[in-house]
C-alpha positions as CSV (number, residue, x, y, z in Angstrom):
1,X,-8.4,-2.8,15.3
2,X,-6.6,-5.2,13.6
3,X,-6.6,-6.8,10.0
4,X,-8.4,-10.0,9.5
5,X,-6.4,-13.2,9.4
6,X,-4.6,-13.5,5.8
7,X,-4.4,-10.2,5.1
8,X,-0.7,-9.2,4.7
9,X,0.4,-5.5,4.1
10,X,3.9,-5.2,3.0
11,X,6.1,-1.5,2.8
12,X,9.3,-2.0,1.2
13,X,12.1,0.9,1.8
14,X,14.1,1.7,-1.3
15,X,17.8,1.7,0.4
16,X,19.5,5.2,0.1
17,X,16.4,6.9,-0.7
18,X,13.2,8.1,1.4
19,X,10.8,6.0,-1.3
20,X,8.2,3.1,0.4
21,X,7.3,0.6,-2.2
22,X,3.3,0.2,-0.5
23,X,1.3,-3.6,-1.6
24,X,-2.0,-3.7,0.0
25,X,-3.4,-7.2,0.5
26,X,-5.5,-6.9,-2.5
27,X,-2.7,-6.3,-5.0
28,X,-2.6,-3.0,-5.0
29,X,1.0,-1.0,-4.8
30,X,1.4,2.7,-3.9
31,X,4.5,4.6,-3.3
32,X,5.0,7.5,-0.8
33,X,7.9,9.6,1.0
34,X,5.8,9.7,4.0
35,X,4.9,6.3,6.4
36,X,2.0,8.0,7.3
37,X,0.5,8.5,4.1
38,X,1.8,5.1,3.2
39,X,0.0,3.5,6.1
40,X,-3.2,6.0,5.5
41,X,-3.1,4.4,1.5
42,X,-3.2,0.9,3.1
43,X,-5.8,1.2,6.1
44,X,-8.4,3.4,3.7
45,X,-9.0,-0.1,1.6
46,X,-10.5,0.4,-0.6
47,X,-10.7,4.1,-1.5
48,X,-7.7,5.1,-3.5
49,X,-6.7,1.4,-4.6
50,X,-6.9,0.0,-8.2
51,X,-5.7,-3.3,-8.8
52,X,-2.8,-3.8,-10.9
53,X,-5.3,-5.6,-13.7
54,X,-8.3,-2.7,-13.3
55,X,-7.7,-0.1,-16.8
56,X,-6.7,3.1,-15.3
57,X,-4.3,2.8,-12.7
């Protein structure tokens, strides 16, 4: 399955450490140890994700 055209997921690696900087398509960010969970975070759209402008995130 792949993600519709213009949808761009993007995992950043914080050099010298084992942190992923997660920002799903929508905005949302997430950061993880883990690719697996990161990647879990990101495919799950939307469960989980609160954009950066929703209260409570």
């Amino acid at each position: 399955m792949s993600a519709p055209a213009g949808e761009v997921y993007r995992i950043d690696w914080l050099p010298g450490t084992d942190v992923l900087h997660g920002t799903c398509h929508c905005g949302a960010r997430h950061t993880a140890e883990d690719p697996v969970a990161m990647w879990d975070w990101m495919l799950a759209h939307p469960q989980g994700h609160h954009h950066p402008r929703e209260s409570g995130s």
